[in-house]
C-alpha positions in Angstrom: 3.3 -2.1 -3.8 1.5 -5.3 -4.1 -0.2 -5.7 -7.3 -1.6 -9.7 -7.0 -5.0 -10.7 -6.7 -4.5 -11.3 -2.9 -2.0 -10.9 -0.4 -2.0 -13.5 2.8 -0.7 -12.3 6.1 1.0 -14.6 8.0 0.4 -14.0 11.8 2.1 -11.0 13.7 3.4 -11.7 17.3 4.8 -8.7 17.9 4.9 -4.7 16.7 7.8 -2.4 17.6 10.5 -0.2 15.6 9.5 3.1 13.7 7.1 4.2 10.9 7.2 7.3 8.6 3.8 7.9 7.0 2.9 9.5 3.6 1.5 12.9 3.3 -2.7 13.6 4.0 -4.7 12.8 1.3 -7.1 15.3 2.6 -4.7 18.0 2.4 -2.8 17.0 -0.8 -5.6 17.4 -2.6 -6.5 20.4 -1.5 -3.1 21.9 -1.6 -3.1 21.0 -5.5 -6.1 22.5 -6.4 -5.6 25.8 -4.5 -1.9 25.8 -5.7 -3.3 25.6 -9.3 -6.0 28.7 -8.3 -3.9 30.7 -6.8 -1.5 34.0 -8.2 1.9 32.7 -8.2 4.1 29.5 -7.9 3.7 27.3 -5.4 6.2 24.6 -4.0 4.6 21.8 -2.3 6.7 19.4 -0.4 5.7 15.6 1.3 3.3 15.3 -1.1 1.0 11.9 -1.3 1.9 10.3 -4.2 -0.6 7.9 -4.7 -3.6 7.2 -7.2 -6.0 10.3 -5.8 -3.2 12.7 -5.8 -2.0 11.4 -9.2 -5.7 11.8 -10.9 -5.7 15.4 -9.3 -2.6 16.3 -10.9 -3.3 14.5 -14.5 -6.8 16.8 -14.6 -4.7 20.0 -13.5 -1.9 19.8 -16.2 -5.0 19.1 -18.5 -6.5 22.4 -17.3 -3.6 24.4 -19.0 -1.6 24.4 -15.3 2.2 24.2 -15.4 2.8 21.1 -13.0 7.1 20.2 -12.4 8.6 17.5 -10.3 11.0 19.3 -8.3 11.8 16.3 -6.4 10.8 13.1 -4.0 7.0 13.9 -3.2 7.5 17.4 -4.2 6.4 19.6 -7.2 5.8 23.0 -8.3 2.5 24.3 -9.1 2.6 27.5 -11.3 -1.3 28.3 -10.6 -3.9 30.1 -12.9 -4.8 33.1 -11.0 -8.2 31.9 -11.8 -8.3 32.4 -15.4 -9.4 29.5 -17.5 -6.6 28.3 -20.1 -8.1 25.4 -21.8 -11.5 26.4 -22.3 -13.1 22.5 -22.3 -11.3 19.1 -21.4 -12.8 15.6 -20.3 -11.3 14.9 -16.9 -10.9 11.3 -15.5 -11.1 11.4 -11.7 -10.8 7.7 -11.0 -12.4 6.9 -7.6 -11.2 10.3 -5.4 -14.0 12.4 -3.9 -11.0 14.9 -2.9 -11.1 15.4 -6.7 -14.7 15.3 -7.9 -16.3 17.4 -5.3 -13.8 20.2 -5.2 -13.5 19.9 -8.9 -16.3 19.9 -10.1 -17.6 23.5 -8.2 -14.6 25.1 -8.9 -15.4 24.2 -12.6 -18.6 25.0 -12.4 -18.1 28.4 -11.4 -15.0 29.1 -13.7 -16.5 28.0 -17.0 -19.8 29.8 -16.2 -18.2 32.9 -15.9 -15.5 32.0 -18.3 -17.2 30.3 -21.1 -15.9 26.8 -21.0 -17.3 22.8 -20.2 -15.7 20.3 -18.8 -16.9 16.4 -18.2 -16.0 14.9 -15.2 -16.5 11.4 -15.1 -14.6 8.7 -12.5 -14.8 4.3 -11.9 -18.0 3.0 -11.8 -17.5 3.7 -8.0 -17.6 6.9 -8.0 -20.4 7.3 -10.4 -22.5 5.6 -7.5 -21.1 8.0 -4.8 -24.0 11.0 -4.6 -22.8 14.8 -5.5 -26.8 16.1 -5.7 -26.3 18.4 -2.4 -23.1 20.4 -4.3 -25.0 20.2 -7.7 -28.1 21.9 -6.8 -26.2 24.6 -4.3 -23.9 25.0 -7.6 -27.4 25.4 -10.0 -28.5 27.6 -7.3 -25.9 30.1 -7.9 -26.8 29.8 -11.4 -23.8 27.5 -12.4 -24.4 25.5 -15.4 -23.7 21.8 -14.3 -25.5 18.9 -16.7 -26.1 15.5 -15.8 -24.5 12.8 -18.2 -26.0 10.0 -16.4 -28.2 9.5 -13.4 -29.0 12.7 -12.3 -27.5 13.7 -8.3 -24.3 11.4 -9.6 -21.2 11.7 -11.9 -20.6 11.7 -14.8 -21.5 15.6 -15.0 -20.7 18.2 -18.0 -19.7 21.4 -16.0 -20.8 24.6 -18.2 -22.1 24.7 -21.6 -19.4 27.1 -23.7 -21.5 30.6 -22.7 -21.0 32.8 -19.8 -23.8 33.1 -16.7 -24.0 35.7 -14.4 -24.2 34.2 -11.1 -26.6 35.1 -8.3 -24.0 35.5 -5.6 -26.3 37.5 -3.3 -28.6 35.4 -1.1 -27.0 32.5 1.0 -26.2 29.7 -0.7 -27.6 26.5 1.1 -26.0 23.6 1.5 -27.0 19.8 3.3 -24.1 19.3 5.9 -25.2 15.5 6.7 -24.4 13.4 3.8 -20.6 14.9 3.1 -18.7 17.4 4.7 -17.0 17.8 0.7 -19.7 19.5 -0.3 -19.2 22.1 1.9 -15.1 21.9 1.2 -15.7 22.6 -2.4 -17.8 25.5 -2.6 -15.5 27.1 0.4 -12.8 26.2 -2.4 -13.9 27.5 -5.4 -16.4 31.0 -4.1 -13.2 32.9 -3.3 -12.8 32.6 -7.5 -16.2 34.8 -8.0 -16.5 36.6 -4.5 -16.9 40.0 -6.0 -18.7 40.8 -2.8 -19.4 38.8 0.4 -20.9 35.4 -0.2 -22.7 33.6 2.6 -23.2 29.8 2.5 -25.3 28.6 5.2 -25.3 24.8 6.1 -28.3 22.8 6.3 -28.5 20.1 9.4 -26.2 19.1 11.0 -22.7 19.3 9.2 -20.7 16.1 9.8 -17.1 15.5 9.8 -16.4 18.9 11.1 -12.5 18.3 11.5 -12.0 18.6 7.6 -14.0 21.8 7.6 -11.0 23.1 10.2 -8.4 21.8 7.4 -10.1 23.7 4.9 -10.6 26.8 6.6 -6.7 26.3 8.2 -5.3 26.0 3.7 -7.8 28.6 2.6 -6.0 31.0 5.0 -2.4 29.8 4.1 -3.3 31.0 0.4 -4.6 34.0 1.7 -8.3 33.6 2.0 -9.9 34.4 5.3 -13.1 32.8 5.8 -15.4 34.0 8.5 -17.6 31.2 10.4 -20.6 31.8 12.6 -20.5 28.5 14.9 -21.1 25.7 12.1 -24.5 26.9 10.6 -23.0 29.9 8.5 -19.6 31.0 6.6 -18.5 34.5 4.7 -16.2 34.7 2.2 -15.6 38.3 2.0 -15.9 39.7 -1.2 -12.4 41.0 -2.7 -11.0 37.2 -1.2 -8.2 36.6 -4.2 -6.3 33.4 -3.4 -2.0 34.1 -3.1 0.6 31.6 -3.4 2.4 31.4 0.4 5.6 30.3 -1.7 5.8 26.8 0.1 3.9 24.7 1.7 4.2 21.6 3.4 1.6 18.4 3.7 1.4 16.8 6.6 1.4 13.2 7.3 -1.6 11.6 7.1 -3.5 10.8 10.4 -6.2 8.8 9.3 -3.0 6.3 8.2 -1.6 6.9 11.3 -4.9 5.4 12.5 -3.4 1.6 11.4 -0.4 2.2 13.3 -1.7 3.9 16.8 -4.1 0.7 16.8 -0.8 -1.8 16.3 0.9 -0.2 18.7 -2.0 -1.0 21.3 -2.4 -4.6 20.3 0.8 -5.9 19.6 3.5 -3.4 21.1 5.3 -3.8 24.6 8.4 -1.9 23.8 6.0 1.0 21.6 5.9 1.4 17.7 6.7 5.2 16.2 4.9 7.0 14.1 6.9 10.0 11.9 5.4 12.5 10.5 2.1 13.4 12.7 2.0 14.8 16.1 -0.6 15.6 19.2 -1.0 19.3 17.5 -2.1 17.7 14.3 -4.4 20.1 11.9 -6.2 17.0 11.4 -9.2 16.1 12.8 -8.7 12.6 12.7 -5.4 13.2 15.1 -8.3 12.7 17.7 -8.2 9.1 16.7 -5.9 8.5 19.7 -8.4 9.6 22.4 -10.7 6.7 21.5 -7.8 4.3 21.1 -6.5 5.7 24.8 -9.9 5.2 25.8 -9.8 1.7 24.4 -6.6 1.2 26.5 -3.3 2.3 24.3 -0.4 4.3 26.1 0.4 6.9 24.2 2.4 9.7 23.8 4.0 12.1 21.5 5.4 15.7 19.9 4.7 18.3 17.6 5.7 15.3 14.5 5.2 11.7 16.2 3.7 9.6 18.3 4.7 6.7 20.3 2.2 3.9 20.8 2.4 0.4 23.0 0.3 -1.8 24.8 -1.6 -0.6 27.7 -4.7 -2.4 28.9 -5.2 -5.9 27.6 -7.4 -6.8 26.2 -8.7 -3.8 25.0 -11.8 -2.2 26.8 -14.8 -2.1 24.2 -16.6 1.5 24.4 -19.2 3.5 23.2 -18.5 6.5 20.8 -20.2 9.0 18.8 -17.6 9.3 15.9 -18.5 12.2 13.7 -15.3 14.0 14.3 -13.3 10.9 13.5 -14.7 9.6 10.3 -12.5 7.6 8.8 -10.1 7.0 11.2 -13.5 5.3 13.1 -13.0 2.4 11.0 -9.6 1.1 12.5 -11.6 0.9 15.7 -13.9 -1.2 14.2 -11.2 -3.5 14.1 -9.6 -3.1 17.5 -13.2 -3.9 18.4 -12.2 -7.9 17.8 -9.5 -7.5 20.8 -12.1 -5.7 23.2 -13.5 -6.5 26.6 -17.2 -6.7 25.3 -19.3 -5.0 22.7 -17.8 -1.7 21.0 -20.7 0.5 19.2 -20.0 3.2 16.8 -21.9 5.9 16.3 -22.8 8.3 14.0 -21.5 7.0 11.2 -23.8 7.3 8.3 -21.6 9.2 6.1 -19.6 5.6 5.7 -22.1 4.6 3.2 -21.0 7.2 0.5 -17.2 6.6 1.3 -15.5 4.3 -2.0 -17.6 1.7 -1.0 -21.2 1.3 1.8 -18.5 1.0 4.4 -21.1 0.3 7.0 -22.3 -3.3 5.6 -19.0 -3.9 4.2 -17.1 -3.5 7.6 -20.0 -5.6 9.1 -20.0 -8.6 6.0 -15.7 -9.1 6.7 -15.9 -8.3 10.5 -18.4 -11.3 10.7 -16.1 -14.0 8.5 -13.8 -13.5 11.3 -16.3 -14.6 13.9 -17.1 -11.4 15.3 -20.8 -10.7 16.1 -22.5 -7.9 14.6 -25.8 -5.4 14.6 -25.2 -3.0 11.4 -27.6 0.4 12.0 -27.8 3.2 9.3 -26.0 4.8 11.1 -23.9 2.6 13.8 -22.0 -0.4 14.2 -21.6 -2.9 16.8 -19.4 -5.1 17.1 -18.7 -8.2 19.4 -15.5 -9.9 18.9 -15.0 -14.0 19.2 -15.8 -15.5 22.5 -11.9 -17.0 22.4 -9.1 -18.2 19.9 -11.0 -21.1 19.4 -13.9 -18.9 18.0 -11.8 -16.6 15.8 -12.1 -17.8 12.0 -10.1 -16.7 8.5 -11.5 -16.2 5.4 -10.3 -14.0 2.5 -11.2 -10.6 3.3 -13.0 -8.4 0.7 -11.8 -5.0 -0.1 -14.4 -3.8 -2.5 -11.5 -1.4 -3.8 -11.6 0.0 -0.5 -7.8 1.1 0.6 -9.2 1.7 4.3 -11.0 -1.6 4.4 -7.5 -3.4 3.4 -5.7 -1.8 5.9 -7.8 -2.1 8.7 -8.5 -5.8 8.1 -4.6 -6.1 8.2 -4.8 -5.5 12.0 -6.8 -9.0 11.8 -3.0 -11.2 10.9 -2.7 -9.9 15.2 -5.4 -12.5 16.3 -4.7 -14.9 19.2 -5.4 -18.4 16.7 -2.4 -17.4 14.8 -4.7 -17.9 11.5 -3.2 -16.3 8.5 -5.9 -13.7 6.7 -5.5 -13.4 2.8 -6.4 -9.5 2.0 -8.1 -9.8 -1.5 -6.9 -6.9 -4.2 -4.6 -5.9 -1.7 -3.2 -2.9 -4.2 -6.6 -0.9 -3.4 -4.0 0.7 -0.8 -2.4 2.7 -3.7 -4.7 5.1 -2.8 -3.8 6.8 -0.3 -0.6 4.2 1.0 0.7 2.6 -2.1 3.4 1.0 0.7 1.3 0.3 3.4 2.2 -3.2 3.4 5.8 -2.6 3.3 5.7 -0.6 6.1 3.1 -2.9 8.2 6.3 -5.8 7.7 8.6 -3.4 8.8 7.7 -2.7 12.2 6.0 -6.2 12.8 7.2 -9.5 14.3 5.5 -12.8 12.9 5.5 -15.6 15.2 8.1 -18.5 15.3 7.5 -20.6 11.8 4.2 -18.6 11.0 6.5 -16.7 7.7 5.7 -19.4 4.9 8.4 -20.7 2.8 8.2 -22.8 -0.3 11.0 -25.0 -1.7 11.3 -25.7 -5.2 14.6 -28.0 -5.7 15.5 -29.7 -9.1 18.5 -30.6 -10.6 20.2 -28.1 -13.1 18.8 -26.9 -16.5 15.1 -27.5 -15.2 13.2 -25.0 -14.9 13.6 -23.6 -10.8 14.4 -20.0 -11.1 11.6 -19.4 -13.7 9.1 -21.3 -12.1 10.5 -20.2 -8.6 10.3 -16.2 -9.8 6.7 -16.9 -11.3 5.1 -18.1 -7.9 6.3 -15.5 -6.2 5.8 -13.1 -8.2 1.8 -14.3 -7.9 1.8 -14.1 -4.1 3.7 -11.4 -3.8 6.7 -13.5 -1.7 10.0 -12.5 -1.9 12.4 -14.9 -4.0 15.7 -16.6 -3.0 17.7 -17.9 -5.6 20.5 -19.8 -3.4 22.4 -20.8 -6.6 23.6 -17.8 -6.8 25.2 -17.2 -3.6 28.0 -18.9 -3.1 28.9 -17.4 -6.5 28.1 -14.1 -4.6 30.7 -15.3 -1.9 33.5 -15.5 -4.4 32.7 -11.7 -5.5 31.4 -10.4 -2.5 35.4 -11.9 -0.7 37.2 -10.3 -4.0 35.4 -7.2 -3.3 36.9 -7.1 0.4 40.1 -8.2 -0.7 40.2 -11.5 -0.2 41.7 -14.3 -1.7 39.5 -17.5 -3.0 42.1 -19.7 -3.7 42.2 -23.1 -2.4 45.9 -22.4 -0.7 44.8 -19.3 0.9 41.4 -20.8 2.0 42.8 -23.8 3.6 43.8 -21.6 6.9 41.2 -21.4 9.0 41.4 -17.6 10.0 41.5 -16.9 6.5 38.3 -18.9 6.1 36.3 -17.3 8.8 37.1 -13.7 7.2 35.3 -15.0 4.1 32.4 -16.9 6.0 32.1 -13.0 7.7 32.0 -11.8 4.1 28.9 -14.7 3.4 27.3 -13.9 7.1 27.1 -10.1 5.9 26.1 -9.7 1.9 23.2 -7.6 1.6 21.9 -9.4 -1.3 18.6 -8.0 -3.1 16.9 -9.9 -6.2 15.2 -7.6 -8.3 13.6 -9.9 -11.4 16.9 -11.0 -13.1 18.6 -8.8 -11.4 21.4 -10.1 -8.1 22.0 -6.8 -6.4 25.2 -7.0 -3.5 25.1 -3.7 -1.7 24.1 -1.0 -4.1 26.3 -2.7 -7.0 24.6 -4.7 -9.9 26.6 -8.1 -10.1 24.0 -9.9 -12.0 26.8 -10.4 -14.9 29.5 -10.6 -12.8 28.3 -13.5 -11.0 27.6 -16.0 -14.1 31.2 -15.7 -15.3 33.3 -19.0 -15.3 35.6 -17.3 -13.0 32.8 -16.6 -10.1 31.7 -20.5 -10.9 35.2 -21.6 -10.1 35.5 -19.4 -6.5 32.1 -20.7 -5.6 33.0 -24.2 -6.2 35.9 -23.6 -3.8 34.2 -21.6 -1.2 31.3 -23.8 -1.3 33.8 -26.5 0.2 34.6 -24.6 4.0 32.2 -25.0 6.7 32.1 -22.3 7.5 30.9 -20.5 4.9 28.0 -23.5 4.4 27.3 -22.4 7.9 27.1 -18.3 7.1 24.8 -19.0 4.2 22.7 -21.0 5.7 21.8 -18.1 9.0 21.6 -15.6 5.6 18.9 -18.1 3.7 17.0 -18.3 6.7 16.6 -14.5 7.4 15.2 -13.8 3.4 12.4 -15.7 5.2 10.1 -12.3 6.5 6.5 -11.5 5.7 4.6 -11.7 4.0 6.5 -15.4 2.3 9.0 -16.4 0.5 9.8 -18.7 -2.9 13.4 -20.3 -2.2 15.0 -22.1 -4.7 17.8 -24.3 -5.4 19.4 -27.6 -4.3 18.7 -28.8 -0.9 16.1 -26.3 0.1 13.7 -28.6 1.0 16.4 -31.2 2.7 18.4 -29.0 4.9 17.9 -25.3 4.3 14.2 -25.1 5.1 13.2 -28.7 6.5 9.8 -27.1 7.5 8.6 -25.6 4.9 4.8 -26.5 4.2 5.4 -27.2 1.0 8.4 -28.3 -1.2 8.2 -28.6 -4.6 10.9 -31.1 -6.3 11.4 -30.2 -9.8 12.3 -32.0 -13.1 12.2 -33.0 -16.6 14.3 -35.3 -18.4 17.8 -34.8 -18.9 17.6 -34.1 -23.1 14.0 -31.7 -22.3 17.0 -29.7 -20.2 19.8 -30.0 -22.6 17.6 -28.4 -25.1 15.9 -26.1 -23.3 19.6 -24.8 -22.4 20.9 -24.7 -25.9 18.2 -22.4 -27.4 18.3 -20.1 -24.2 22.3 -19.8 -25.3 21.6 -19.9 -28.9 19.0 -17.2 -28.9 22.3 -15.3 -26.6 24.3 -15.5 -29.5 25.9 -18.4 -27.5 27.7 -20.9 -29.7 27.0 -24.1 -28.3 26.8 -27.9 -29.2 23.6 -30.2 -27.7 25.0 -33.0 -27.4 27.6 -31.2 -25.3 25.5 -29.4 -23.2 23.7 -33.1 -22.7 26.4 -35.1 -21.6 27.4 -32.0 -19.1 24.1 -31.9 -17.9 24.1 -35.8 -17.3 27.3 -35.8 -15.8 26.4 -32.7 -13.1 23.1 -34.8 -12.3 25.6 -37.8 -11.3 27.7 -35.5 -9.6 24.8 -33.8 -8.0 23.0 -37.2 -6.4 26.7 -38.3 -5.5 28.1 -35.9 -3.2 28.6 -36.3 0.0 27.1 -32.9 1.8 23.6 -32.3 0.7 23.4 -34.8 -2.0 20.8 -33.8 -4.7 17.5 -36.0 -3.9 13.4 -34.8 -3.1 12.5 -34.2 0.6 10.7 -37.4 1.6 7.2 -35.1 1.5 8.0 -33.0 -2.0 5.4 -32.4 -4.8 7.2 -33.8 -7.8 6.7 -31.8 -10.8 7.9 -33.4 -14.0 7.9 -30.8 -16.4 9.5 -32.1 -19.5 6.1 -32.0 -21.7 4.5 -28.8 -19.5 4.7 -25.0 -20.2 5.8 -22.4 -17.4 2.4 -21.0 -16.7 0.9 -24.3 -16.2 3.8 -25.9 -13.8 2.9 -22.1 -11.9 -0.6 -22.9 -11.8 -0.1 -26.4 -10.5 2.0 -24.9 -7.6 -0.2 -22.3 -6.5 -3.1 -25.2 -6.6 -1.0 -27.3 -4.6 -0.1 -24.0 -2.1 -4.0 -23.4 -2.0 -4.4 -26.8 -0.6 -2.2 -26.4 2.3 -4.2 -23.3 3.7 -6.5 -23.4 7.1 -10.3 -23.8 5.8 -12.5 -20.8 5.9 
């Protein structure tokens, strides 16, 4: 996961290849907390693992319930039978409304009857995020539920440390318009004190009926069936007691898949595949697909996948009421920049009590991009830019939004080939920690649009630290080309063959080992030089893996095998490369190359206490005159002599700490991107 202060995207030509999403937020959540109500243990496979499901599972073990990774994405929930065992706790619910709503009246109800109080408290996000509508239902029933701040928000103190009886026999109303989690959670948590039938009647219009269906779908898989007049009135009979079915598993999350479907129509000829979700989906937000069919994708699909390409083009805008598709509406908010004409979304007010007003934030970002828009309180529409020409980038805000970071990712797709920076891009963590990942994995960036920088410099200065440090702030991957041809020495002893000079001489012998070069999987991982799935990071800095690189560094062909393998660590979203010559032959057009120094006795020392503080003997005026006499060596030879690219940044950091030479290249990196 991506964990800098921004992440820019260069721009995406193409999508195609095959996706596997992570499990349904939506029904993680709910799978948790009815696995922890329920008689019995529970195993719960494809699980999310992200920040929502993680906060869920942190308040559950603090309630007294026995939580066990059993493996990848899967645990075992031994569940309470609905019996308190801590009696008071103060639970930390980050920025999840799957936890706080459900949470909060199942809470209620239990330490009313039970005798305990709880505090529930979240970010300051969530403590602007309304929960008035459940509250009063909840005081209603006679649940004891005190405000800790403003009141109709979180934080809340649930009970007071007495029991209640509850008034369980009229209806129990509850506003349908403002979240459809309101509803969720009392359907969760009545089946805990349904002694006899207890009616909840919804009032307005209840919004986002699909997750209602998911609900109603889990509270019958742990044995609870609830009874539904249309979508004004539901009955949970009295005796409901909630049964573990033994196993369960989450499916893949379509409001992810959302992201995905919508790539597939902008950028996919030969189709992108989505794992894990399919046309029969339990989700109401599998219906996301109708509008992006209307909006021209061709799709198609199985009980667990879809397959997505290109139909019309450019996409046809359209006009749609979007109460059943929430969330997922968003991502057609951004296929709205590649329509035909204006797109308006409707119905949408529920947006502005998401993580963030989604409404004027989708409007505020859609408009840095040059689309036009008219933001309604309860609808959106959206123009996109009369041409490339019109199209703008800017950094894109996420207000610790996950689905405003993904859906803005679809922007890298536009026909200016601009680059879009995604600011906090780790809000994705929660509910697609590896979003990003993924999106690069079934994306094709155009010719020259994956950034590169060089940073070259003589030995003993500095490039690897420096080099792993800028990276490391724009989340680029990192080449360290020093170390491959030492890699080529291993990675040819490995296969069982020979580096000697004698035996490398013959040129079939050399091609095998330039086959060897062509064909390392190399990974590095912080200090780390991973070949395969082996750890060589020692191996490779002995004197006798010097000595075979030296000779294999000397055939062609190997030069030539290297080079094709430097060029392809260059995928999105960048990369950091450095080493001797890769501003001068290994990545001539890079935008920016960075020649690095310091004077020769700054290196000599800064090499003997990195070996002294080893428990390295070593002498400095030794490691001096070595150092001077590879820097002669270095400027002198013939292939690839040792020298700035005529338009390098020289950085002469003799009298300058790491952090500030990393500053002063991401400064200079800053100033080669487009203007906003």
């Amino acid at each position: 996961m991506f964990k800098q202060p921004f992440l820019d995207l260069p721009p995406i030509a193409s999508a195609h290849g095959t996706v596997t999403l992570p499990g349904s937020k939506s029904i993680s959540n709910r799978v948790l907390l009815l696995a922890a109500l329920c008689d019995g243990a529970t195993e719960v496979h494809d699980l999310l693992s992200s920040d929502d499901t993680h906060v869920m599972l942190e308040a559950l073990k603090a309630l007294g319930c026995e939580v066990t990774e059993t493996g990848v994405n899967q645990v075992r929930v031994v569940g309470l039978n609905g019996q308190l065992k801590t009696k008071s706790a103060a639970l930390f619910l980050g920025n999840a409304g799957t936890a706080m709503r459900p949470l909060t009246a199942a809470l209620t109800l239990m330490a009313s009857t039970q005798g305990g109080s709880f505090a529930v408290s979240g970010v300051p996000r969530m403590h602007e995020r309304p929960i008035g509508d459940l509250v009063d239902a909840l005081r209603v029933l006679g649940g004891v539920v005190t405000d800790l701040g403003e009141p109709g928000y979180p934080p809340l103190r649930l009970g007071d440390g007495a029991t209640h009886a509850l008034n369980l026999a009229a209806p129990i109303p509850v506003r349908g318009d403002v979240s459809s989690q309101f509803l969720t959670a009392l359907l969760l948590a009545l089946p805990l004190v349904a002694e006899q039938d207890v009616v909840i009647e919804v009032v307005g219009e209840l919004i986002s009926k699909p997750y209602i269906e998911i609900t109603l779908k889990l509270l019958s898989q742990f044995g609870v069936q609830v009874q539904r007049d249309e979508w004004r009135r539901f009955t949970i009979p009295g005796g409901s007691r909630y049964r573990s079915p033994g196993k369960i598993h989450v499916e893949a999350d379509a409001s992810s898949a959302s992201y995905f479907v919508a790539l597939g129509a902008l950028g996919a000829t030969s189709g992108v595949t989505i794992q894990g979700v399919g046309l029969q989906s339990i989700q109401g937000d599998i219906r996301f697909i109708e509008a992006a069919a209307m909006m021209g994708a061709d799709i198609s699909g199985g009980d667990n996948h879809l397959h997505v390409k290109r139909g019309a083009w450019p996409l046809k805008a359209i006009d749609l009421d979007c109460n059943h598709i929430p969330d997922a509406a968003m991502t057609l908010a951004a296929m709205a920049l590649y329509a035909d004409g204006t797109t308006t979304l409707r119905n949408i007010a529920s947006w502005r009590v998401k993580e963030t007003d989604r409404l004027t934030a989708m409007a505020t970002e859609l408009r840095k991009l040059g689309a036009t828009v008219e933001e309604g309180a309860d609808y959106l529409c959206v123009t996109p830019p009369a041409d490339a020409r019109a199209w703008r980038t800017a950094p894109i805000d996420t207000y610790d939004d996950h689905r405003m970071a993904m859906c803005f990712s679809l922007a890298a797709l536009n026909p200016a080939d601009l680059p879009i920076r995604i600011n906090e891009p780790h809000c994705v963590a929660k509910t697609y920690p590896d979003y990003f990942e993924d999106l690069f994995s079934v994306t094709t960036n155009r010719p020259g649009a994956v950034p590169v920088i060089c940073i070259d410099g003589p030995t003993a200065s500095g490039k690897g630290t420096l080099s792993q440090g800028v990276a490391q702030a724009l989340g680029y991957a990192w080449l360290d080309s020093g170390a491959l041809y030492r890699l080529v020495g291993v990675a040819a002893e490995m296969a069982g063959l020979s580096t000697q000079v004698s035996d490398l001489a013959d040129p079939a012998h050399a091609e095998k080992v330039a086959a060897v070069a062509a064909n390392m999987a190399v990974r590095f991982d912080g200090d780390r030089v991973l070949l395969g799935e082996n750890d060589v990071s020692e191996r490779i800095r002995t004197e006798a893996a010097g000595m075979g690189a030296s000779r294999v560094s000397a055939i062609g062909p190997v030069r030539q095998a290297l080079l094709e393998l430097q060029h392809r660590f260059a995928k999105a979203p960048g990369l950091v490369a450095d080493g001797r010559d890769m501003g001068t032959v290994i990545f001539p057009q890079a935008p920016l190359k960075v020649f690095l120094t310091a004077s020769a006795q700054k290196r000599a020392e800064r090499r003997y206490s990195q070996l002294i503080s080893k428990g390295i003997p070593a002498k400095l005026d030794d490691l001096l005159a070595d150092l001077q006499e590879r820097d002669a060596r270095d400027t002198n030879r013939t292939h690839a002599p040792l020298k700035p690219a005529e338009d390098a940044m020289q950085l002469d950091n003799t009298d300058m700490g790491i952090d500030e030479s990393i500053q002063l290249v991401l400064n200079w990196w800053q100033g080669k991107q487009p203007k906003t």
